[in-house]
ROVONU-146020 format. One line per field, with one value per residue (C-alpha): z, x, y; residue in three letters. Coordinates in steps of 0.02 Angstrom, whole numbers, padded with zeros to 5 digits. Each point is the difference from the previous one (the first is absolute). Example, Ala and Ser with C-alpha at 12.3 -4.5 7.8 and 13.67 -1.06 7.14 Angstrom:
2
pz = [00390|-00033]
px = [00615|00069]
py = [-00225|00172]
code = [ALA|SER]
END
This chain:
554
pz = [04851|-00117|-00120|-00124|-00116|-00002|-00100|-00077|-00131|00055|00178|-00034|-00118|-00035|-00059|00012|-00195|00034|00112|-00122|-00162|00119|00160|-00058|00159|-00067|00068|00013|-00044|00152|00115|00169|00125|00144|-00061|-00109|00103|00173|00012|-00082|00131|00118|-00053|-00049|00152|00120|00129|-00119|00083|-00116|00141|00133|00075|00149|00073|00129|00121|00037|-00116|-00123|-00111|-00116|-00130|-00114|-00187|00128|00089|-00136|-00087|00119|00073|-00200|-00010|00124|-00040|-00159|00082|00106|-00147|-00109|00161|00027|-00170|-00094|-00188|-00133|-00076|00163|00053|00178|00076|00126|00119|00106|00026|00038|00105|-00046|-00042|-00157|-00072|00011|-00056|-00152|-00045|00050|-00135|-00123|00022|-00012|-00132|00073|-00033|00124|00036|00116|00099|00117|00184|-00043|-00102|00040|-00023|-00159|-00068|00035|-00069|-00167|00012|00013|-00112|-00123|00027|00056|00170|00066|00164|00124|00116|00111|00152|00158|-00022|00080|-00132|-00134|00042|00033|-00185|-00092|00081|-00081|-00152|00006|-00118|-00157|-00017|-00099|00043|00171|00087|00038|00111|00118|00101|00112|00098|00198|00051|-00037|-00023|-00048|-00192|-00014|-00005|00086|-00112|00165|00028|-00193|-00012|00138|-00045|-00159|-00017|-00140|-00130|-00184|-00179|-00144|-00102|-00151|-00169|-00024|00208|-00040|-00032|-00169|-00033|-00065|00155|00105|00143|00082|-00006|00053|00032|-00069|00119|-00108|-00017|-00084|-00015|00081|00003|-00140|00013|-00052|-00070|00023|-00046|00079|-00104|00071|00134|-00110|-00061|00181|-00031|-00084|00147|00114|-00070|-00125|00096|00178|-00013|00138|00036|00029|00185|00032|00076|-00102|00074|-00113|00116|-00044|00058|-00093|-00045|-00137|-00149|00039|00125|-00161|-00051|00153|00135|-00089|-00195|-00056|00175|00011|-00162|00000|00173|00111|00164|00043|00141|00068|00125|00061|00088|00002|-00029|-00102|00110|-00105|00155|00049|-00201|00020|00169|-00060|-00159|00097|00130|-00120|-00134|-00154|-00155|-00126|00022|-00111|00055|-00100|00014|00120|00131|-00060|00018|00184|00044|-00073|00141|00135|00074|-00143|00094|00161|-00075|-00089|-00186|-00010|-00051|-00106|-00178|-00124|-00010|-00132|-00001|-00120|00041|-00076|-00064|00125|00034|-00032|00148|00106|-00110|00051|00183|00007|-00092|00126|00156|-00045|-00166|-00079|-00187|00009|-00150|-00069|-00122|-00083|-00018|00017|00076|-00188|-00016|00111|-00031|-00165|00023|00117|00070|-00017|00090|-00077|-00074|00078|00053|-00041|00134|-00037|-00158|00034|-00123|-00171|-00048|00056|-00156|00055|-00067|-00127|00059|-00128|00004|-00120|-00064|00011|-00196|00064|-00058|00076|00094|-00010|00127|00122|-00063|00123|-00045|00056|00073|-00107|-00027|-00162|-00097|-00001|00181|00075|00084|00036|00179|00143|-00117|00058|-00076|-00020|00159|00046|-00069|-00084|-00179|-00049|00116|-00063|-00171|00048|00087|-00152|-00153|-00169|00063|00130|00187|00056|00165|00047|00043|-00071|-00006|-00111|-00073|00014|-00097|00094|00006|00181|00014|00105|00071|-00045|00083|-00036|-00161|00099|00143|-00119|00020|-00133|00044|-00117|-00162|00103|00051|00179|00072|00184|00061|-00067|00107|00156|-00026|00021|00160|00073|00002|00115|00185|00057|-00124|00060|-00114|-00167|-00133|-00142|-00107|-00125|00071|-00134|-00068|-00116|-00053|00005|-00028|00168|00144|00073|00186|00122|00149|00130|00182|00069|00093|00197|00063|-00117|-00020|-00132|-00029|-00129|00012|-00024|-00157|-00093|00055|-00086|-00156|-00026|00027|-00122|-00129|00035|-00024|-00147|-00137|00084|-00092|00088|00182|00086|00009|00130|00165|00129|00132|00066|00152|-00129|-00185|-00055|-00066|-00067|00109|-00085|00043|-00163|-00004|-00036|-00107|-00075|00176|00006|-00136|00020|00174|-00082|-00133|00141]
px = [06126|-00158|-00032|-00051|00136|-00100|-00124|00095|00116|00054|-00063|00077|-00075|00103|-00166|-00193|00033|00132|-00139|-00138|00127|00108|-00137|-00012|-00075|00024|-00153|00055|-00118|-00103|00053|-00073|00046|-00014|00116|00117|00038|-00059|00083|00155|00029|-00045|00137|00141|-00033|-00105|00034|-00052|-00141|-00163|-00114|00004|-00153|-00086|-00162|-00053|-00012|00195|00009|00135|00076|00133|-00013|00127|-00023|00037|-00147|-00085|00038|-00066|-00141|-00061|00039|-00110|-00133|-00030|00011|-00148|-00118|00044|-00048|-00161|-00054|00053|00075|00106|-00133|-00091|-00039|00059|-00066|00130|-00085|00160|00033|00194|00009|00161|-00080|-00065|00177|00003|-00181|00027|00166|-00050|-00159|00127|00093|-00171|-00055|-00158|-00080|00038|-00145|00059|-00145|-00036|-00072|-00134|-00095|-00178|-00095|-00094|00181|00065|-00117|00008|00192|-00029|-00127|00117|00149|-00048|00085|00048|00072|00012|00158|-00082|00097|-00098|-00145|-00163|-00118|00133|-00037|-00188|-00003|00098|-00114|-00165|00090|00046|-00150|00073|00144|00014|-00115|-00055|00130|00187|00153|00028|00162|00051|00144|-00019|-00061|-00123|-00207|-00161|00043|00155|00173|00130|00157|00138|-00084|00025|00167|00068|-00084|00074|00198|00049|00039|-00044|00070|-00036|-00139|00057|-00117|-00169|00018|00127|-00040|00010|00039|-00182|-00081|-00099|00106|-00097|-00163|-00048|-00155|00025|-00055|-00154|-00006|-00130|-00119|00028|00184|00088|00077|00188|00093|00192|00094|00170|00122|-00070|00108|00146|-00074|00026|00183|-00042|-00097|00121|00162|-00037|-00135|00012|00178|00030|00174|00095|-00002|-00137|-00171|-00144|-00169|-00169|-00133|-00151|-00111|00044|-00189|00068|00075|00125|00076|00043|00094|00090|00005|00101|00024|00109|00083|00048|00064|00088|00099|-00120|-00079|-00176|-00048|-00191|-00106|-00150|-00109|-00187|00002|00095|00094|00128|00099|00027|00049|00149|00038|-00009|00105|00125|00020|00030|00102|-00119|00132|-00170|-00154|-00156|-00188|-00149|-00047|-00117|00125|00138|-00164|00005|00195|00038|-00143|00123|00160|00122|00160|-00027|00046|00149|00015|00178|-00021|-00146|00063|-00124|-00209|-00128|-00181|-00140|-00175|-00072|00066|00115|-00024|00158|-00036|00008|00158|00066|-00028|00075|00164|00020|00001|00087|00105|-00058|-00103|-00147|-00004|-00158|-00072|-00170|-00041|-00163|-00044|-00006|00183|00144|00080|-00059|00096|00116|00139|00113|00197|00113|-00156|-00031|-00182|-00116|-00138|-00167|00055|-00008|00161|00037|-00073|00075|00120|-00142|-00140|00039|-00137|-00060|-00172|-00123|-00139|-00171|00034|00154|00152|00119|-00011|00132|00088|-00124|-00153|-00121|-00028|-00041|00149|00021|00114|00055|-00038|00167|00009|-00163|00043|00171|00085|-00100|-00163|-00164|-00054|-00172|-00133|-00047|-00145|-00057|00030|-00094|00081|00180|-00043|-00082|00171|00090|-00131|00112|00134|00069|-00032|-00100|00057|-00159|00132|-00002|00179|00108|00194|00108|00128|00124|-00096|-00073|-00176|-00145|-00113|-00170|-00126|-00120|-00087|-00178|00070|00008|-00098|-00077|-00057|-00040|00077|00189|00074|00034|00108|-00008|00184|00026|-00117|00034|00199|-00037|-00120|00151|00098|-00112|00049|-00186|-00023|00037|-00068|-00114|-00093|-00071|-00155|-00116|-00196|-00132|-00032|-00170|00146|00150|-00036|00105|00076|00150|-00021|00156|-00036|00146|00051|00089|00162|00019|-00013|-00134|-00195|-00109|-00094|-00069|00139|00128|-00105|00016|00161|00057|-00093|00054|00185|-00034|-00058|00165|00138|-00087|-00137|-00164|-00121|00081|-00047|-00120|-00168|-00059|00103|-00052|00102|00001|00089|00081|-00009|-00064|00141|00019|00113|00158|-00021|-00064|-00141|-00151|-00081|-00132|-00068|-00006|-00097|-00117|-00029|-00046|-00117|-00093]
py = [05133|00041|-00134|00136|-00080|-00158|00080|00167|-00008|00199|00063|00188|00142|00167|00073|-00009|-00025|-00131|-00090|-00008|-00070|-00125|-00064|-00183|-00142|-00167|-00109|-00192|-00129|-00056|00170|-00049|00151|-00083|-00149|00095|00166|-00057|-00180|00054|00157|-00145|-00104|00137|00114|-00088|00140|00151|00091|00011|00073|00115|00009|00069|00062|00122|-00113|00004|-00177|-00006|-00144|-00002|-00131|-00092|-00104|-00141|00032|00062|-00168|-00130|00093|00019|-00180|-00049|00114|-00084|-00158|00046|00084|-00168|-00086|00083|-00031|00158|-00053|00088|00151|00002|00170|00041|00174|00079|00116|00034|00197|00009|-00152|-00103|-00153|00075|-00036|-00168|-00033|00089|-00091|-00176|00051|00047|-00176|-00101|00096|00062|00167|00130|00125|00138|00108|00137|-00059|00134|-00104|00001|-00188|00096|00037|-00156|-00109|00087|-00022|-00206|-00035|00091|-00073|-00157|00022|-00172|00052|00162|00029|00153|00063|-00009|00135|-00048|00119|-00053|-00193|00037|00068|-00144|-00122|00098|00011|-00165|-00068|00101|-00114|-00140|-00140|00110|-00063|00091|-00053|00118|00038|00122|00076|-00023|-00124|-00138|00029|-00120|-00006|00078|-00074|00091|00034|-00012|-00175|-00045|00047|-00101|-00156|-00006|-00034|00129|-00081|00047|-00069|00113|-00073|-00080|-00020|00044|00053|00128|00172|00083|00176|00040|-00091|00125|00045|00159|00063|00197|00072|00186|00097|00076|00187|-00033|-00151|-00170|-00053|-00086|-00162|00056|-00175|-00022|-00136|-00067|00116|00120|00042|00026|00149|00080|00005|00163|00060|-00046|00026|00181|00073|-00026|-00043|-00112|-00048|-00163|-00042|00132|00009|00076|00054|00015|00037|-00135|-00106|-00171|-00014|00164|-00048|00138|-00148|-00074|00155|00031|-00177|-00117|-00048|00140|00040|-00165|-00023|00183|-00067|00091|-00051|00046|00123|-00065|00124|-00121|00157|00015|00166|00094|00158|00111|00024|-00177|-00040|00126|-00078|-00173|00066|00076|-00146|-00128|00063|00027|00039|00026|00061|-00021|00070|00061|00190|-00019|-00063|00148|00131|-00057|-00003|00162|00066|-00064|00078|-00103|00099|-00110|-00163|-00059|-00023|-00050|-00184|00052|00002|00007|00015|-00017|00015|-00084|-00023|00146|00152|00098|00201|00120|00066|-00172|-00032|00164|00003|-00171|00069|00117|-00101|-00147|00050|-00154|00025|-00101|-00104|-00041|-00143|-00041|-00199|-00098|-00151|-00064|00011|00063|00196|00085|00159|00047|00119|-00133|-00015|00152|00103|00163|00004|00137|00050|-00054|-00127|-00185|00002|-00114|-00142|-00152|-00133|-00146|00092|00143|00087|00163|00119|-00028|00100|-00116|-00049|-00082|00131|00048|00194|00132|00067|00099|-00084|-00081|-00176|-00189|-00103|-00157|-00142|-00037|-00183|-00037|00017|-00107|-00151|00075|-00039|00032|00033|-00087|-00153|00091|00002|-00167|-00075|00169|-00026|00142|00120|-00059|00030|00181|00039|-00053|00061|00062|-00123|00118|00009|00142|00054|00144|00121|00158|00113|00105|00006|00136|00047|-00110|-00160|00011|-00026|00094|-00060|00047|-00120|-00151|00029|-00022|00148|00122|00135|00099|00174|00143|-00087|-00022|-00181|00009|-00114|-00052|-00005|00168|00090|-00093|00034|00180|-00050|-00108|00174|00072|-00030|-00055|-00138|-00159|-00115|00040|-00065|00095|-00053|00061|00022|00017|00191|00060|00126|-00051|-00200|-00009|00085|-00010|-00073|-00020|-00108|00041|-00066|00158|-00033|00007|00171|00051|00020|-00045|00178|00078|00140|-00146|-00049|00196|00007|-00192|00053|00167|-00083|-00118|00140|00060|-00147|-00066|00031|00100|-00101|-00167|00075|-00103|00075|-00119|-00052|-00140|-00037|-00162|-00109|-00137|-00027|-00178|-00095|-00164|-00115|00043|00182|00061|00112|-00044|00145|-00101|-00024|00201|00014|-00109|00070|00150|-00052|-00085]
code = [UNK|UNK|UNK|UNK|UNK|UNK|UNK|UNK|UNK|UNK|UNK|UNK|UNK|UNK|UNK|UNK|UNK|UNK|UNK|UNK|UNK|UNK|UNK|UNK|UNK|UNK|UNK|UNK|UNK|UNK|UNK|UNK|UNK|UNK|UNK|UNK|UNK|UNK|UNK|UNK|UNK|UNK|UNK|UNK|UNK|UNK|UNK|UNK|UNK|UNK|UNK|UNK|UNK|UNK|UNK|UNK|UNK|UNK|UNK|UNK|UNK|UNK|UNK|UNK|UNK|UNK|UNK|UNK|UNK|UNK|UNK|UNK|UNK|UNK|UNK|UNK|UNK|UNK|UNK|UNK|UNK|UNK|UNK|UNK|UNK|UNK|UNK|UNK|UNK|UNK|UNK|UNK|UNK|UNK|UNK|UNK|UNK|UNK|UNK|UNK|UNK|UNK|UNK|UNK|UNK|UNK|UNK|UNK|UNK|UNK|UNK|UNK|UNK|UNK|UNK|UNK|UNK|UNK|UNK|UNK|UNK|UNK|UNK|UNK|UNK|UNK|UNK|UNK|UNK|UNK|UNK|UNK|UNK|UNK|UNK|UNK|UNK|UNK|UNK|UNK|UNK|UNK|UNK|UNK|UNK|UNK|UNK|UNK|UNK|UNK|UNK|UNK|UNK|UNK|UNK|UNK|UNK|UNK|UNK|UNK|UNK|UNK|UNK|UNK|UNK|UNK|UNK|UNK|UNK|UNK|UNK|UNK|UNK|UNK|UNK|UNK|UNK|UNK|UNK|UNK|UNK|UNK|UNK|UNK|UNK|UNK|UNK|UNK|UNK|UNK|UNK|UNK|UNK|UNK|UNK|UNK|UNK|UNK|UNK|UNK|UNK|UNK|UNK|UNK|UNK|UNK|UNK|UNK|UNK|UNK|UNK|UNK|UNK|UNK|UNK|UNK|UNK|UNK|UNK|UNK|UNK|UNK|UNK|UNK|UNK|UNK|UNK|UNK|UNK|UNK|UNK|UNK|UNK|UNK|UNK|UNK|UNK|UNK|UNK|UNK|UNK|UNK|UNK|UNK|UNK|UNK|UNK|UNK|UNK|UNK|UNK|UNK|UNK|UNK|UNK|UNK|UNK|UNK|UNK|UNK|UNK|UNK|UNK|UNK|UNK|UNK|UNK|UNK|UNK|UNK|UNK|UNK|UNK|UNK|UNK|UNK|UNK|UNK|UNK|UNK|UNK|UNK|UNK|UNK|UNK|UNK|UNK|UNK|UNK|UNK|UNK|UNK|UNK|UNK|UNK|UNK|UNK|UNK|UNK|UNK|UNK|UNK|UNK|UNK|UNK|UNK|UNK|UNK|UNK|UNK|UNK|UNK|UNK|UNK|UNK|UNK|UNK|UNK|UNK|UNK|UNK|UNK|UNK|UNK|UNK|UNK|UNK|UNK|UNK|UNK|UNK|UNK|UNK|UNK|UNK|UNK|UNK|UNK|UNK|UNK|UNK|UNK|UNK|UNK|UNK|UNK|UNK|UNK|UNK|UNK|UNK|UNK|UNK|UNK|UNK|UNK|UNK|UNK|UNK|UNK|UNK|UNK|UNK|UNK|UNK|UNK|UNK|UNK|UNK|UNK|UNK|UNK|UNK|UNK|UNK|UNK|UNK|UNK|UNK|UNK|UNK|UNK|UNK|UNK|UNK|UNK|UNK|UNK|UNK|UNK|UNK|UNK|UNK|UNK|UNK|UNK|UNK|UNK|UNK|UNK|UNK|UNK|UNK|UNK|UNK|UNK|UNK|UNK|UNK|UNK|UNK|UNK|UNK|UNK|UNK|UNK|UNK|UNK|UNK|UNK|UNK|UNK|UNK|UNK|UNK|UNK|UNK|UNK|UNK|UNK|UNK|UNK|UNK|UNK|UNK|UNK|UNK|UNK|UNK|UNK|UNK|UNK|UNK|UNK|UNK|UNK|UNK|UNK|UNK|UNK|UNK|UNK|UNK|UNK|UNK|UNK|UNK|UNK|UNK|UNK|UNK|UNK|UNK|UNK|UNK|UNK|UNK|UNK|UNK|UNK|UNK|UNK|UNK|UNK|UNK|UNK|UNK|UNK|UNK|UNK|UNK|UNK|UNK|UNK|UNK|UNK|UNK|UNK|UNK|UNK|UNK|UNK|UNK|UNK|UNK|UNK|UNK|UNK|UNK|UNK|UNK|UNK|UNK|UNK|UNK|UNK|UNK|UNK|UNK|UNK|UNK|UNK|UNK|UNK|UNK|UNK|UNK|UNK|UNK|UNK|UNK|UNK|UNK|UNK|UNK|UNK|UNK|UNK|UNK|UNK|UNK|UNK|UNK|UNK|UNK|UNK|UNK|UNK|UNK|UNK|UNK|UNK|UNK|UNK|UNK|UNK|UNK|UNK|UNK|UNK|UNK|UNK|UNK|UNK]
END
């Protein structure tokens, strides 16, 4: 069973409204995830799967708490035995591979600081990353450039030195973590006293993934993962005894969201896909083959299934989907609808705190809004002098006073004082995201307050205009930004990768703007197209717009 009851006092709501007056987690005093939800599994249902994982390589596992127990246990016995104390900061540069689980769980139980990454880091990006956080230690999977690029980085950490380990196999410097593991016997006492961790310790550290500027260090501490029972449970809504699939790499905070604090906690095991590259067809294989009850994705990856034949492959087990990320297209939303029945159910959130709004269990989702805003947060539009906007008014997405520091909030970004108190000037946190309210309480997304474009004396939001791209056939993928204008102060510019079957002509570019003149406001229609083979991105799949436009200004 779920062990939601440990930390609910009702798990049930008749009623988004009945959610928002009655959601109440109880955080106990010294809440260690990896003791209190992972040991206790271990010891009440030792044979409960946690993990099924496999790769493309015809490898699969299926892992228990048991397991999941003693191979945590001994991972902390090895980073204690290497050197690596409570607050340490641990960077975990594992892709999908299974060990990632137990690294990050033997971390919790020592109390270090766990620093997930992406594998492509370059040696500039990761020696900015340890001279911030002070990264102690690097557990890389076997990657020659990857490896080549810690070691150059390898002077920005503290003191110039850095313990390196690695999956596969030994190397000159490196330990190897199979080695490790079976030298130590796997045994691990919870800390007691000033060794034990406290609810306000850092547990996680995040690079944001920097849509703009260099990447934020985003500070969680060990309650944290509570806050995922509303992820898990009302938004994907994973079920007892089933297995839930969010496609990410664990260097993503979305891992966080979606491969193992509130799935584990809601009853849930985790689905893992290890694959270099990502292939829509072999995702709906893999999701078929191996039972996936829930589904979660961001946009990006829905843009690209709903181009394949969905009727081939069977959706019977597949119960429920969501999508966060970045804002989802009604038309992507539709076209999913239609193949598979299911309503894709999408949430906003940050890397700052977990889901802000949502289309949350028993609501009825509306195409193209991210939903209402989550009990945690209480999140409202404000006008820049800090009131409140009526319904249908544009305005900033903030979190109220009241509400900073609540459940799965940040502690602030790590060692940026001035940053944390910019995020949370006039006592509230600023969030940078612009949307409106309608009459019903769901919000719209709008678009970063520095993507919108101004044009002509009108406020022109990105996500609009590329919604009414997405409907066209020939659009795979697009972006929309504003290029400067004597004029007009700016122009709107779409920058598309046409689907499969099409070619980029000028012809194709009348005919997209003259469609979008038609499905939405003429003076919104892009008076500048570029196509292009791939949109930049940053490594969670979000688009990178400021990269666009600084292309342009070049």
């Amino acid at each position: 069973m779920s062990m939601l009851n440990s930390f609910l006092s009702q798990t049930e709501f008749s009623s988004y409204d009945d959610f928002c007056e009655h959601l109440a987690i109880r955080v106990p005093p010294h809440f260690n995830f990896a003791y209190d939800v992972v040991d206790v599994l271990a010891r009440t249902e030792p044979t409960r799967r946690a993990i099924v994982w496999c790769n493309d390589q015809g490898d699969e596992r299926v892992g228990t708490f048991a397991e999941l127990k003693e191979t945590s246990d001994r991972a902390a016995q090895v980073f204690h035995r290497l050197g690596v104390r409570k607050g340490d900061a641990v960077m975990l540069i594992l892709k999908c591979r299974y060990e990632f689980w137990a690294c990050l769980l033997g971390l919790h139980k020592l109390g270090a600081v766990g620093v997930p990454a992406t594998h492509m880091l370059t040696a500039h990006d990761l020696a900015y990353r340890f001279e911030q956080a002070q990264v102690r230690m690097v557990v890389a999977v076997p990657d020659a450039p990857l490896e080549e690029a810690v070691e150059n980085a390898e002077h920005a950490a503290p003191g110039g030195t850095l313990l390196k380990m690695r999956l596969g196999g030994a190397k000159a410097g490196w330990h190897d973590f199979a080695t490790e593991m079976a030298t130590v016997e796997g045994q691990w006492t919870r800390p007691e006293g000033e060794a034990a961790t406290q609810n306000r310790d850092l547990m996680l550290v995040y690079f944001s993934s920097g849509t703009t500027g260099q990447p934020k260090m985003v500070a969680h501490d060990f309650t944290y993962p509570l806050a995922h029972i509303v992820t898990a449970k009302y938004w994907q809504n994973v079920s007892d005894g089933g297995l839930h699939y969010t496609v990410a790499d664990t260097g993503w905070a979305k891992s966080a969201w979606g491969k193992l604090y509130g799935q584990w906690l809601a009853g849930s095991a985790v689905f893992v896909h290890d694959y270099d590259k990502f292939s829509p067809m072999r995702t709906l294989e893999v999701c078929a083959q191996y039972g996936v009850t829930t589904f979660c994705a961001p946009p990006t990856v829905y843009r690209f299934l709903i181009k394949e034949d969905l009727s081939r492959h069977d959706f019977s087990q597949l119960a429920y989907a969501v999508v966060a990320g970045e804002p989802l297209n009604p038309e992507v939303y539709e076209q999913f609808k239609k193949a598979t029945g299911l309503q894709l159910m999408e949430a906003y959130g940050q890397t700052e705190m977990t889901i802000g709004v949502g289309n949350f269990t028993g609501m009825t989702p509306k195409p193209g809004s991210m939903g209402r805003p989550s009990p945690l947060y209480n999140i409202y539009l404000a006008r820049p002098d800090g009131t409140r906007c009526d319904p249908g008014e544009q305005g900033e997405m903030v979190i109220p006073a009241d509400r900073v520091g609540a459940l799965g909030m940040f502690m602030g970004y790590h060692r940026d004082a001035d940053l944390t108190a910019h995020s949370l000037r006039r006592g509230m946190y600023h969030t940078g995201d612009v949307a409106w309210q309608d009459e019903d309480g769901y919000f719209w997304y709008v678009g970063r307050d520095d993507d919108l474009i101004k044009s002509s004396g009108y406020r022109i939001g990105p996500f609009e205009v590329e919604s009414a791209l997405m409907e066209h056939p020939a659009v795979m993928e697009c972006a929309v930004t504003g290029i400067p204008d004597p004029e007009r102060g700016h122009l709107v510019k779409a920058t598309i990768v046409v689907a499969t079957g099409y070619v980029a002509t000028q012809e194709l570019a009348h005919e997209l703007q003259a469609y979008v003149k038609k499905v939405t406001a003429p003076y919104k229609y892009p008076r500048v197209v570029e196509f292009v083979e791939d949109l930049p991105k940053t490594i969670s799949g979000k688009i990178r717009r400021v990269e666009i436009r600084e292309h342009d200004e070049a």
